[in-house]
Structure formats: structure tokens, C-alpha cells
C-alpha positions in Angstrom: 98.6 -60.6 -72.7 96.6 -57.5 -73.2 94.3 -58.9 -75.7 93.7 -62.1 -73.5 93.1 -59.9 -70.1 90.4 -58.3 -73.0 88.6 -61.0 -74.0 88.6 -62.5 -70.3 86.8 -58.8 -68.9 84.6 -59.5 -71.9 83.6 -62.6 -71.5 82.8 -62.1 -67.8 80.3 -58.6 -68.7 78.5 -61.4 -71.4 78.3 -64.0 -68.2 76.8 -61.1 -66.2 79.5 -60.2 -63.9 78.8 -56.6 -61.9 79.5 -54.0 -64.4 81.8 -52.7 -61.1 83.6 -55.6 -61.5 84.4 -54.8 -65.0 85.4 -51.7 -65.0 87.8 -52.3 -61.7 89.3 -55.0 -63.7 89.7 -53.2 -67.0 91.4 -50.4 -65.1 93.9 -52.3 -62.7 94.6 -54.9 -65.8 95.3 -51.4 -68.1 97.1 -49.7 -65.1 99.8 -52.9 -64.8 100.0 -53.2 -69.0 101.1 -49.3 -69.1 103.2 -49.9 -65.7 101.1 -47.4 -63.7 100.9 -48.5 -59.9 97.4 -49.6 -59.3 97.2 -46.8 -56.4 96.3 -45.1 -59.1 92.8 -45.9 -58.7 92.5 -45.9 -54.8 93.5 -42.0 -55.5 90.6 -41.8 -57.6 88.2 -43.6 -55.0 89.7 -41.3 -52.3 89.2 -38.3 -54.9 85.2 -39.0 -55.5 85.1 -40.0 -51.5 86.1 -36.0 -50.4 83.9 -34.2 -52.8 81.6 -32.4 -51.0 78.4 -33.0 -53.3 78.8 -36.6 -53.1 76.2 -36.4 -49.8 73.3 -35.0 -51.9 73.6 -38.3 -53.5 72.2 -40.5 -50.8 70.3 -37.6 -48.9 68.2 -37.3 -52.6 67.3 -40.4 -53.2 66.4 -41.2 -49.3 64.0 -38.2 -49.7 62.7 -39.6 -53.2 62.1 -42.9 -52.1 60.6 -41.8 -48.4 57.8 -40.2 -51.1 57.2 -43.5 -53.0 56.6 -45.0 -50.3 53.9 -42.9 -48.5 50.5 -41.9 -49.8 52.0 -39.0 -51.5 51.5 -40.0 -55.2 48.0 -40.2 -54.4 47.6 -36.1 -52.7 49.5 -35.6 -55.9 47.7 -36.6 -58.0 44.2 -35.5 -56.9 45.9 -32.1 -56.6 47.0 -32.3 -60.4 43.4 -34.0 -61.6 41.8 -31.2 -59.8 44.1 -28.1 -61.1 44.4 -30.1 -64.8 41.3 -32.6 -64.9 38.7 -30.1 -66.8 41.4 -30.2 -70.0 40.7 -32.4 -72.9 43.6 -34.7 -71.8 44.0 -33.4 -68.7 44.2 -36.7 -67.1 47.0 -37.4 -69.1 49.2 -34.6 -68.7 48.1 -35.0 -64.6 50.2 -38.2 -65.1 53.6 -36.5 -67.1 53.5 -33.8 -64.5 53.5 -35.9 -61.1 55.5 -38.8 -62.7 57.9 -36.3 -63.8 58.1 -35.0 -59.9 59.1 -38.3 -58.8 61.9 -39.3 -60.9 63.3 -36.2 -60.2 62.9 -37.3 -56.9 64.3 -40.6 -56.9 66.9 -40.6 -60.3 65.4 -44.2 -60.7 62.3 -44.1 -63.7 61.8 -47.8 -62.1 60.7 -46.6 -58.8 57.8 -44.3 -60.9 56.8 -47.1 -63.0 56.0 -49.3 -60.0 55.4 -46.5 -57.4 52.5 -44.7 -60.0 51.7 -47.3 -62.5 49.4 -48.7 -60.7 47.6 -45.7 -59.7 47.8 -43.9 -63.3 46.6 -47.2 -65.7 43.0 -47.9 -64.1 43.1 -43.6 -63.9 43.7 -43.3 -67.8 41.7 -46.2 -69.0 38.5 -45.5 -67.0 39.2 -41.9 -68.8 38.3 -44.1 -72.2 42.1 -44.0 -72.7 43.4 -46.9 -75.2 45.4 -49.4 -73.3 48.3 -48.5 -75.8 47.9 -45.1 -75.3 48.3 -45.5 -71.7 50.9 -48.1 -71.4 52.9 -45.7 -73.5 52.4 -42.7 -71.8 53.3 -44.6 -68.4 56.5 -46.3 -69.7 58.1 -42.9 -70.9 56.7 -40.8 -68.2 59.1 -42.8 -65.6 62.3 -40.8 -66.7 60.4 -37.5 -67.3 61.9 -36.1 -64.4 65.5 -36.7 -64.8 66.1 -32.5 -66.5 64.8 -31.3 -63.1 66.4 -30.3 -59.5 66.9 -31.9 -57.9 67.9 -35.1 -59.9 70.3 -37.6 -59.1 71.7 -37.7 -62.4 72.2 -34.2 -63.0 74.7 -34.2 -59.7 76.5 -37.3 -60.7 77.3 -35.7 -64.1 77.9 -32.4 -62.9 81.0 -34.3 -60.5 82.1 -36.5 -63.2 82.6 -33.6 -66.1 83.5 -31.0 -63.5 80.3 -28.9 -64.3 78.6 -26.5 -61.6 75.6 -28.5 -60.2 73.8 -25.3 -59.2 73.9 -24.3 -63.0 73.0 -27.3 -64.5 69.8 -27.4 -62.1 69.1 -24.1 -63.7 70.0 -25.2 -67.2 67.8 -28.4 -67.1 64.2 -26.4 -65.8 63.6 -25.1 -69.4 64.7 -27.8 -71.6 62.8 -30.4 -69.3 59.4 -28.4 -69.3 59.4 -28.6 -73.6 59.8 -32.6 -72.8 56.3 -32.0 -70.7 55.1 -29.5 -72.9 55.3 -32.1 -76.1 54.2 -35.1 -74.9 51.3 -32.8 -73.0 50.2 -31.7 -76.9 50.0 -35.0 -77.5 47.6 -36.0 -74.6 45.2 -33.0 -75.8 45.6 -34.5 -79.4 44.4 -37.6 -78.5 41.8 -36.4 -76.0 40.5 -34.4 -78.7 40.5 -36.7 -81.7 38.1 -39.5 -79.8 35.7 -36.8 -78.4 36.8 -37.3 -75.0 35.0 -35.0 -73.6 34.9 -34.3 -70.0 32.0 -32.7 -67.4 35.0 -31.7 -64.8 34.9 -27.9 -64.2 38.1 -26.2 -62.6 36.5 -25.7 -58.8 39.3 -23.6 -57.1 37.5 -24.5 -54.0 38.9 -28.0 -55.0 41.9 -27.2 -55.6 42.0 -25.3 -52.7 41.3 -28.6 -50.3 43.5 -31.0 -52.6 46.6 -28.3 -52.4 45.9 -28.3 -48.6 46.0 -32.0 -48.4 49.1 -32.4 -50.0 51.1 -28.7 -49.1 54.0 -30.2 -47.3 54.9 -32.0 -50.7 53.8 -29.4 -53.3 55.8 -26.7 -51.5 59.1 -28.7 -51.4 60.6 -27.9 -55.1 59.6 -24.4 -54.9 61.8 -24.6 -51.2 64.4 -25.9 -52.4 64.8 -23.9 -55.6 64.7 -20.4 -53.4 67.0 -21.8 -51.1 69.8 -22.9 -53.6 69.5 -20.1 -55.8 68.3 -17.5 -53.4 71.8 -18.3 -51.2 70.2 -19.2 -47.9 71.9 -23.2 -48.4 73.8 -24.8 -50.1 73.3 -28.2 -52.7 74.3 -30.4 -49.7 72.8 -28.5 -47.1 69.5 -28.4 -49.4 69.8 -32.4 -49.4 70.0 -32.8 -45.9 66.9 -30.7 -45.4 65.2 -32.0 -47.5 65.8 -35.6 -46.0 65.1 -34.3 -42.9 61.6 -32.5 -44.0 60.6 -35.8 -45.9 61.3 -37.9 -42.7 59.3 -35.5 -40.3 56.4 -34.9 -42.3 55.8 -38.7 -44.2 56.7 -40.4 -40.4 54.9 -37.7 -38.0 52.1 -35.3 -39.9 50.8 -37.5 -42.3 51.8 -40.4 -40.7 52.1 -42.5 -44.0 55.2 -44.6 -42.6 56.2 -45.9 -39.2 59.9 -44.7 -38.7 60.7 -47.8 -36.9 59.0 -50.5 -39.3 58.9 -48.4 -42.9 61.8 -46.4 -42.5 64.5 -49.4 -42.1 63.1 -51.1 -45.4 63.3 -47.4 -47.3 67.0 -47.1 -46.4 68.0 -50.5 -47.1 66.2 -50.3 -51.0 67.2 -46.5 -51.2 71.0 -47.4 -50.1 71.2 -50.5 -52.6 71.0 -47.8 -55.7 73.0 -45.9 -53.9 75.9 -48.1 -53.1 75.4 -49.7 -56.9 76.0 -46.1 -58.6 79.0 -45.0 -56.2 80.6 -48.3 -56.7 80.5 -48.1 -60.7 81.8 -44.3 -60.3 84.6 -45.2 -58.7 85.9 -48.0 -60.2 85.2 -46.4 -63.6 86.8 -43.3 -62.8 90.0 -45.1 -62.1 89.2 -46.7 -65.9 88.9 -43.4 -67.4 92.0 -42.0 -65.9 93.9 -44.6 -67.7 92.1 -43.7 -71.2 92.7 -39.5 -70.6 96.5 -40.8 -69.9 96.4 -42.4 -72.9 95.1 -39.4 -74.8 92.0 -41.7 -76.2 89.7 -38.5 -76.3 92.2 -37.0 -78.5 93.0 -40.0 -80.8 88.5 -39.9 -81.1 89.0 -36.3 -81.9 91.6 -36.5 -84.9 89.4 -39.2 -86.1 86.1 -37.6 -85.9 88.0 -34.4 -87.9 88.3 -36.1 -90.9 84.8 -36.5 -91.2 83.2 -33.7 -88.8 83.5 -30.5 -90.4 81.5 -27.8 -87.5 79.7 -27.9 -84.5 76.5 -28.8 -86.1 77.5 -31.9 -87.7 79.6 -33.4 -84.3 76.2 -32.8 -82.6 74.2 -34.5 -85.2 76.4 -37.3 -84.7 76.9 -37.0 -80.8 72.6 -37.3 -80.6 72.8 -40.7 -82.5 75.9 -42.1 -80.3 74.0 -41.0 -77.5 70.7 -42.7 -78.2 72.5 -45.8 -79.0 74.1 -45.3 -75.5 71.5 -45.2 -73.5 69.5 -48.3 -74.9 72.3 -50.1 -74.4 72.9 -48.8 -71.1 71.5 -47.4 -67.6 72.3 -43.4 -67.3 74.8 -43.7 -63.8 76.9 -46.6 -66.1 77.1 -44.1 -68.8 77.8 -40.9 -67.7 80.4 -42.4 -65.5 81.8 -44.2 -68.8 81.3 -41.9 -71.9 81.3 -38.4 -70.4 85.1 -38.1 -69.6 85.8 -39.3 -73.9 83.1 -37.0 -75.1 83.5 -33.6 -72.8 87.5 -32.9 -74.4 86.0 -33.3 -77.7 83.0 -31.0 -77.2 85.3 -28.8 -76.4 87.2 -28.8 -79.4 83.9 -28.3 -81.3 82.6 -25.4 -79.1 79.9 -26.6 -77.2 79.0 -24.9 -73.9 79.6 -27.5 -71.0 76.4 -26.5 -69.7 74.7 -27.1 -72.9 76.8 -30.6 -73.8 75.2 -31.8 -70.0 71.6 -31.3 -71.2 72.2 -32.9 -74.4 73.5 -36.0 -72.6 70.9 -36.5 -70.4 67.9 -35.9 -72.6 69.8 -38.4 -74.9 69.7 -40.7 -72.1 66.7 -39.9 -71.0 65.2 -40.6 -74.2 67.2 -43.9 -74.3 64.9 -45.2 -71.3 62.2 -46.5 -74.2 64.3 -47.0 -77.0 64.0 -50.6 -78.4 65.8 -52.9 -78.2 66.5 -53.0 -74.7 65.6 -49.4 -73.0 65.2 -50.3 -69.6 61.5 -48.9 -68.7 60.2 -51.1 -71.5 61.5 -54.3 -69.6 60.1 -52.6 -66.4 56.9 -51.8 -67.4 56.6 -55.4 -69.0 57.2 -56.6 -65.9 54.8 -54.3 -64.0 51.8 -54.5 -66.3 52.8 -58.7 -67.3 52.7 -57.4 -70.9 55.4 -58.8 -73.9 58.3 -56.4 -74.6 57.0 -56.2 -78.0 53.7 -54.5 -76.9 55.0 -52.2 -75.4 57.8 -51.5 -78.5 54.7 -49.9 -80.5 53.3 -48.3 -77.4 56.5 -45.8 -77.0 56.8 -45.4 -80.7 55.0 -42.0 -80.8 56.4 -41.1 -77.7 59.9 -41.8 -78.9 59.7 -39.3 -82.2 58.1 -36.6 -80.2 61.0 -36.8 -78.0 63.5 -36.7 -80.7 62.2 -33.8 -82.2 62.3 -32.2 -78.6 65.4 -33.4 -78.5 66.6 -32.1 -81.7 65.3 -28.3 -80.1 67.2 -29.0 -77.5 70.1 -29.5 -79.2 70.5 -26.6 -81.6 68.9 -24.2 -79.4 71.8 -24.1 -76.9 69.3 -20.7 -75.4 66.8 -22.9 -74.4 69.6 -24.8 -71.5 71.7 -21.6 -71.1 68.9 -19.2 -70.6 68.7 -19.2 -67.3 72.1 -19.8 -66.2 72.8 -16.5 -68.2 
């Protein structure tokens, strides 16, 4: 029976069945083989459904996508072109920096790719930038963001794995500005090596006017960060602000959006991801109840002992699980999925909780343009109408730089603990 019910929940998942659907099915069909009373997983629902933090979910990516929406990647980006613009690659790293705003934003790299795309690619190629060059650095700039508050994946895993959310905010600031700081040495590289040069001088009185044009929006992570950290709110009250303060100054100052025409159409699309992700996490949860029941993580541990000897070596191998991870899947399916098997087993091995959450989502991050089926590659073929295959050797050098930041990241446990220190 048990291997029929399997190859039944597997055939449906090749047929393209809701990967909600799966998982609720894979957990009430393990719940009735192991005679556990399928309330088991209503507890669970009822379990995610009471945690306070689960509000800064929707109130986050509201906010996010109120900002897609508007004009605001464009004060953004004449704000970052007039601060960055006089840089040999300036123009470049203009476009990691406000990209990587968004998705932190929005926890969706698609929304970037479609919301900025369009402004970045004519940007970078009337720059003289290569068309490769540019796809490239657009494709992985979508999940730049994802290390930084106040980012939709960094609550989700912080409620799934039990970590403090507040600390892993702090913990993802450093390890997400090397990310920027690599792929920004890259841009200079480039700009340099085909003698881009550029007349643009750094005017502060342009700044000046392109940071007033855009102040209600450049002030909002420094906000946010005081208030969390400084005590005045909390995570949740921070989201609901923040909502709040998108709403008011998109619909009424800048005027951007009409709160009875624009604002509709923004919840619907916002609350789609939302439902999607909340539905995955609890029917997964219930999954992963069975499997800690079961004592899975522990039957992975023995077997990883045999051939794991320290710390160093279960991380090595961790990195490549996780890469493999997250080209095979989106980051809400798999932290849902694979961080309740893998955070016992850290643990065994030493690794900081803190630390292992980094690791996890820079992995996955990363695993946004790893071939063969990273999801911004599919996105961004289908924004720019280029083959998969183009845009393959467009992320190439984007990928190893990211590894090697990665592998920093990794065994430099300072870099994501630093701050929470």
C-alpha cells in the first residue's frame, strides 16, 4: 500500500499537481500508514495560524509590491545613478544596489526582473554594456536582496527552524553586502577592461534633488532598522507600518497609484504569493512532523557519520545539497521542506542556528541562476524573449563569483554572527 500511495503522490507532482497538494497528501497518506490521526496536521495548521510573525508575511510583501508598482524604481534609480554614476561601472552596481532593495521588498526575484528589467537593460546597454553582460547581471540581481530586512524569506525560515527573526535580520546585513560588494568588483572590472569611461561627475547638488525626489522611499530601511532594533516596534508592528507608510505616500504624496483602481489589483497579485507560500507551509509542516516522528533527521545523521568526519566537511557537503536544492526548487518550497531534516543535524555538527540560516538562503539564493532550471533564468527568458540557453552563459560568471562568496560565507561564521554578537 505504502509504496503504491508513493508512486500515485509521485506521479501526480510529474503531472503538475500543486506542490500543496502533494505534500498534504504525502502527510495524511503517512499519518494513516503509521496510525497517527490525521488531526495531526490541522494542529499543525492551527500551530503556524497563531504565530504572531505570520502577519509580517502579508504586510511585507503588500508594501513590496505597492513599490513595484509605482514610479519608485525610477526615483531610485536616478538617486543611485546620481550618488554611483561617475564610477567606472557605476551604472552597474546602480542596478545590484536598487534591485537588491526590491527583492528584499517583495521576497519574489520575479517581481524585480519584470518590475526593473525593463528600466535597467536599455540603462546598461546605452552605457556600451554587452547584451550578455547585462542580461546576466539583471537575471541574478533579482534575488540579490533576499539576505536583507526585511525579507520574506528570512521570516519564513526563522518560523519554520524556530530561529529569532530580529537576529537573523541582523545576521543577513553583512553577509548580503559581500554578495553586492563581489558582483560590484565585477561591474568595475568590466567597466574598466573596455575603457568605459564616463564624463559624469558626482554633483552633490544632484544628489541632493534626486534624494529629495525619492526620500519617503530611501528613508524606509533605515526606519525600520532603528525601530526594530532600537525597541520602539516590534517585527509585526514594523510590518504594519510599513504597509501603512507605503499605502499613504505611493496613493496620496506621490500619487503613483489610485487606491481605488491600483490598489485592488496590488492585493489580489500580492495575496496570490501569499496564499501560495502559507498554503505549502502548512501542509508541509504537517509532512515534516511525520518525518521528525519518524526520527528521519537522525537515521540522515548516522548515515552522514560514516562518511562526515567535522564540521567543515558536513558544510562542504551541506553547500552542494543546497545548490542542488534550490535549482530544483523555489526558496518558500524548500525551506518549508528541507530545513526541519537538516537544522537536527547541524546541530550535531556544531553549527550556530544563526549561521546554518545564512548558509541556506545564500545557497538558495544562489540557486535562482543555477542551470538547469533556476527560476530567474526561465523568467528573464521570458521577459527579455531570449532562449534559456542564452542566458545559461550569461549567469556563468555571476554564478562562480557567488560561490566563492558563498564559500566566505560559509566558513566565516563571523561574518553572519557579527552583529548579532
Amino acid at each position: 500500500m505504502a509504496i503504491a500511495a508513493a508512486l500515485g503522490i509521485f506521479l501526480l507532482a510529474i503531472l503538475g499537481t500543486p506542490l500543496f497538494v502533494i505534500l498534504g497528501l504525502a502527510a495524511m497518506t503517512a499519518f494513516h500508514i503509521s496510525d497517527v490521526q490525521l488531526s495531526a496536521i490541522a494542529i499543525e495548521i492551527y500551530k503556524v495560524s497563531s504565530q504572531p510573525s505570520i502577519l509580517t508575511i502579508p504586510l511585507f510583501t503588500f508594501a513590496g509590491y505597492m513599490m513595484a508598482e509605482s514610479k519608485s524604481p525610477q526615483r531610485l534609480l536616478k538617486l543611485s545613478d546620481a550618488l554611483l554614476g561617475w564610477l567606472p561601472g557605476g551604472v552597474a552596481i546602480m542596478g545590484l544596489v536598487v534591485c537588491a532593495f526590491f527583492t528584499a521588498f517583495t521576497g519574489a526575484s520575479g517581481v524585480t526582473i519584470i518590475a526593473l528589467g525593463g528600466l535597467l537593460y536599455p540603462i546598461l546597454m546605452n552605457e556600451g554594456y554587452s547584451e550578455k553582460f547585462s542580461l546576466g547581471l539583471i537575471t541574478t540581481s533579482g534575488s540579490l536582496g533576499l539576505l536583507f530586512p526585511p525579507s520574506l524569506p528570512i521570516i519564513l525560515y526563522g518560523m519554520v527552524a524556530k530561529v529569532d527573526i530580529d537576529s537573523l535580520f541582523r545576521a543577513g546585513i553583512l553577509p548580503g553586502i559581500l554578495l553586492i560588494v563581489v558582483l560590484s568588483t565585477w561591474a568595475v572590472m568590466n567597466g574598466v577592461k573596455a575603457n568605459r569611461t564616463t564624463t559624469k561627475k558626482l554633483i552633490w547638488t544632484d544628489v541632493w534633488v534626486a534624494f529629495k525626489g525619492c526620500i519617503w522611499e530611501a528613508l524606509l530601511p533605515v526606519a525600520i532598522l532603528i525601530g526594530i532594533y532600537g525597541g520602539f516596534v516590534t517585527t509585526t508592528e514594523a510590518a504594519s507600518l510599513t504597509a501603512f507608510y507605503i499605502f499613504v505616500i505611493e496613493c496620496f504624496i506621490y500619487k503613483d497609484l489610485d487606491p481605488f483602481k491600483d490598489i485592488p489589483r496590488v492585493t489580489k497579485e500580492s495575496m496570490s504569493l501569499v496564499g501560495g507560500i502559507l498554503l505549502i507551509l502548512c501542509c508541509a509542516l504537517g509532512f515534516t512532523n511525520w518525518l521528525v516522528d519518524e526520527e528521519i533527521p537522525m537515521k540522515i545523521l548516522d548515515f552522514m557519520r560514516e562518511y562526515l568526519t567535522n564540521k567543515y566537511s558536513f558544510l562542504f557537503f551541506l553547500n552542494i545539497f543546497l545548490l542542488i536544492v534550490g535549482a530544483l526548487m523555489d526558496i518558500f518550497s524548500a525551506i518549508i521542506v528541507v530545513v526541519p531534516l537538516i537544522v537536527p543535524i547541524a546541530k550535531e555538527f556544531g553549527v550556530d542556528p544563526v549561521h546554518l540560516a545564512i548558509i541556506f538562503l545564500a545557497n538558495l539564493e544562489i540557486g535562482y541562476i543555477t542551470p538547469p532550471v533556476g527560476i530567474n533564468l526561465f523568467i528573464s527568458s521570458f521577459r527579455f524573449e531570449r532562449p534559456v540557453t542564452e542566458l545559461y552563459r550569461a549567469c556563468i560568471p555571476y554564478l562562480i563569483l557567488l560561490i566563492l562568496a558563498l564559500g566566505i560565507i560559509t566558513y566565516v561564521p563571523l561574518l553572519s554572527l557579527a552583529l548579532v554578537r
